[in-house]
C-alpha positions, 0 to 999 in steps of 0.5 A: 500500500502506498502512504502519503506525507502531509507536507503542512508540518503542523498536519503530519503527524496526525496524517502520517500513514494515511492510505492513499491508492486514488482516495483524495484526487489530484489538484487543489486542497486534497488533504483532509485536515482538521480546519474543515471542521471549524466551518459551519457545514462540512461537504464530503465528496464521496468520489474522492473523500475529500472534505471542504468546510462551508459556510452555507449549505450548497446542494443537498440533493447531489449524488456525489456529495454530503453536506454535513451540519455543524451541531453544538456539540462539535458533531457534524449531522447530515442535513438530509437523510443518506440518498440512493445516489449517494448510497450507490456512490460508496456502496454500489449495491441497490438495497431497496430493489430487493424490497418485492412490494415496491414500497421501497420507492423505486430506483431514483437516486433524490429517494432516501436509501431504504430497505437497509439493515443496520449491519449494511448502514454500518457498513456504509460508514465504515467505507466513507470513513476509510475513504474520506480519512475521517470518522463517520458513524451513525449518529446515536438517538440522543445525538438525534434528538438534540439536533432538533426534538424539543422535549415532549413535541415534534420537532417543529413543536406541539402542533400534531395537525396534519395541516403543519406537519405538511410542511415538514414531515412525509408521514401517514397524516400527510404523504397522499397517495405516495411513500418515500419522497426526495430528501428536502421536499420539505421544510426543514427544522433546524436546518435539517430535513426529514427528521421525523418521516420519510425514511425511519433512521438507523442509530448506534444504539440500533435503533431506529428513529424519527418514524417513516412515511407509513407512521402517524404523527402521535406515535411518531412524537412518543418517547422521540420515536426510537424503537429498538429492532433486531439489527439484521431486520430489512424493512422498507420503512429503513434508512440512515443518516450519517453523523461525522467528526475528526479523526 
């Protein structure tokens, strides 16, 4: 295997040793360092594994990318739910096809990635973090519900009429005749989208949280709407958001 030596004297003893064999492109800043995680927003290109610190959002719904959100806690929180595209980008497996009644929403790479088992959602984080040189985990429950459940409400507040969650939130009270729909279709809560309805999204705690498009809104609000599940159950309803932080 070849290594790389970070030329910046300051970064080469925290990047010695990094793998290298065609992870981190050619041309421009290609060295992941710790000052993309001072910005507010860091993007992961999932092609290269190099990251850039944002000041804004940028685009959420790109194949080849994830933006990240800078949370209090130093963590950094996807702002979207992880996409097909983006899951085909690391992966190269298509999960959700093997979902025989379709409710798995189809092929379309703005879909959440759905019809995952915690063992494969994992697994994806394991494989960014080896590409990209940086930790990426699933976030745990209680990670989830700082970013934006307020206690005992939903994470646009205490209102349970369809007609506000509509705004928000792709669940039972407000998909329609649909299911799965592309991440950001709605208003977000804190600058993250999706975190109730949609897809039902895996934890470290291996658990899933937040409900999806086939939950209703009052039990989805219950307890901040973490079920603990066998790890290896493959559900339609079962998607993923990443969190990461630095090596």
């Amino acid at each position: 295997m070849r290594y790389w030596i970070c030329s910046l004297a300051l970064l080469s003893l925290a990047l010695a040793g990094c793998g290298g064999g065609g992870g981190s492109g050619s041309g421009g800043n290609t060295t992941n360092t710790q000052s993309q995680f001072n910005s507010a927003y860091l993007e992961v290109n999932l092609s290269t594994g190099v990251l850039r610190g944002l000041d804004t959002q940028g685009s959420v719904r790109a194949t080849d990318t994830v933006i990240l959100k800078k949370m209090p806690n130093g963590m950094f929180l996807g702002v979207t739910e992880l996409t097909q595209g983006q899951w085909v980008s690391i992966m190269g497996t298509r999960p959700w096809m093997s979902d025989v009644n379709g409710y798995a929403g189809g092929n379309n790479a703005a879909l959440p990635a759905a019809n995952l088992t915690w063992d494969e959602a994992a697994s994806f984080c394991q494989a960014l973090s080896s590409r990209a040189r940086v930790n990426v985990s699933l976030p745990s429950v209680d990670q989830l519900r700082a970013a934006a459940w307020p206690a005992d409400a939903l994470p646009w507040g205490a209102d349970e009429s369809a007609a506000t969650a509509t705004l928000y939130a792709n669940v039972g009270e407000t998909r329609g005749t649909g299911q799965l729909e592309a991440v950001a279709s709605r208003q977000p809560y804190n600058l993250i989208y999706d975190l109730c309805g949609n897809v039902r999204e895996w934890t470290s705690d291996q658990a899933l949280f937040g409900g999806g498009w086939a939950d209703n809104i009052r039990p989805t609000r219950r307890a901040a709407a973490s079920t603990s599940v066998d790890p290896e159950i493959r559900h339609p309803l079962s998607g993923m958001r990443i969190a990461a932080r630095p090596q």
